[in-house]
C-alpha positions as CSV (number, residue, x, y, z in Angstrom):
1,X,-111.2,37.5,-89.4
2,X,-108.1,37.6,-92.0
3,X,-108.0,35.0,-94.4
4,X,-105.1,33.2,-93.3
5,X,-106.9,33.2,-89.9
6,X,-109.8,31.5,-91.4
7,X,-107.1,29.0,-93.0
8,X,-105.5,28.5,-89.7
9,X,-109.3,27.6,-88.3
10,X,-109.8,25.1,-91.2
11,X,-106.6,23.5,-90.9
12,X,-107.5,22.9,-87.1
13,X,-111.0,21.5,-87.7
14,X,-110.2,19.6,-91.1
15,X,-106.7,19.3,-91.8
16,X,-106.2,15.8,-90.4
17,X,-109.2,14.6,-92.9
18,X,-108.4,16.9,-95.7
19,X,-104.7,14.9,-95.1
20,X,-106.3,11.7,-95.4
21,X,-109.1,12.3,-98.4
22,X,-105.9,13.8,-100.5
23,X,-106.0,16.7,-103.0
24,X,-107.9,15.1,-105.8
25,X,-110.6,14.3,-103.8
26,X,-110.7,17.6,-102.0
27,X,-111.2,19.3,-105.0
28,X,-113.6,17.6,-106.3
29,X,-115.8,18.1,-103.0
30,X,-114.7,22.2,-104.2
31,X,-116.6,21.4,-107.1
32,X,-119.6,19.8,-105.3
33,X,-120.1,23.0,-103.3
34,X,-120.0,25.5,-106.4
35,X,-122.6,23.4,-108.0
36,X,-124.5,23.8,-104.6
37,X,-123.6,27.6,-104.6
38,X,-124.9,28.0,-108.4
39,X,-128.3,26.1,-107.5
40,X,-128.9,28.4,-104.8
41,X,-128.2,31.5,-106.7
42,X,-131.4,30.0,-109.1
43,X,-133.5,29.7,-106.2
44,X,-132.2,33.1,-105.1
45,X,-132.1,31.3,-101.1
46,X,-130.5,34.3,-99.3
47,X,-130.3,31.6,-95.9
48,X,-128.7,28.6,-98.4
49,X,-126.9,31.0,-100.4
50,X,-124.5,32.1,-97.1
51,X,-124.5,28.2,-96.5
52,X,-123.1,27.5,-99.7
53,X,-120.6,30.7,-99.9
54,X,-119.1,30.0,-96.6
55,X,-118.9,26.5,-97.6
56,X,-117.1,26.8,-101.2
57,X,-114.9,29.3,-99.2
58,X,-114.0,26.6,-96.6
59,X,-113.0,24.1,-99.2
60,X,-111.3,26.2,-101.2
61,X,-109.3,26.8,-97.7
62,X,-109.0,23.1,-97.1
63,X,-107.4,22.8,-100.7
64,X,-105.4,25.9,-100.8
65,X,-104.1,24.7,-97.3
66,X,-103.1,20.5,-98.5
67,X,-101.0,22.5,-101.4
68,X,-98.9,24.9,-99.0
69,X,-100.6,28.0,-100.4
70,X,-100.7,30.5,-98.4
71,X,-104.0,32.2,-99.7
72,X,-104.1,35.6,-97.7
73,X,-100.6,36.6,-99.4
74,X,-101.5,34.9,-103.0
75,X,-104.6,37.1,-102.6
76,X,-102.5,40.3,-102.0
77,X,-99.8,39.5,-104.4
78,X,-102.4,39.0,-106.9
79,X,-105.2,42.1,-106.2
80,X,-103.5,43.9,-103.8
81,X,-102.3,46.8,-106.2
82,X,-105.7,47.0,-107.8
83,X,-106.5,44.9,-111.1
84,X,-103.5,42.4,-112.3
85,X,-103.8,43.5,-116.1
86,X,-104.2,47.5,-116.0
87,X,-103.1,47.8,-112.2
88,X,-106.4,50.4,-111.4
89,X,-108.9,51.0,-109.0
90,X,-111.1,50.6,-110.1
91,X,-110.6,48.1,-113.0
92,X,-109.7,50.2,-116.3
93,X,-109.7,47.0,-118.9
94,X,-112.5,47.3,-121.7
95,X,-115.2,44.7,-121.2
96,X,-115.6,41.9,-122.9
């Protein structure tokens, strides 16, 4: 499934909701499910931790969708010629 596929799916289920609930409030359910994501990676829950991935990658769907961004091409603009500050594959820019 592309990603704007997957946006297209959670516009269909949610988007009526996620017009209702508002931006703010979406977002802050985004930040509910990356707490949930970073507890599971301490409990190292391979079952909870796909939960909570596919669910911070839902809301941040929902969200993306509410503000018009299309996320499939600001994912491509943005990586799609390798990293955006030394433009390799892989990455070239000195750790930190």
């Amino acid at each position: 499934m592309r990603i704007s596929e997957a946006q297209k799916l959670i516009r269909e289920i949610y988007g009526e909701r996620d017009r209702k609930r508002g931006i703010v409030k979406t977002a802050l359910h985004l930040g509910e499910e990356l707490g949930e994501l970073f507890h599971a990676l301490r409990t190292n829950n391979v079952d909870n931790l796909r939960e909570e991935f596919a669910d911070v990658l839902a809301w941040l769907l929902s969200l993306s969708d509410l503000i018009s961004v299309d996320l499939e091409d600001a994912f491509i603009t943005r990586y799609g010629e390798g990293c955006p500050k030394c433009r390799s594959i892989p990455c070239k820019c000195p750790e930190v």
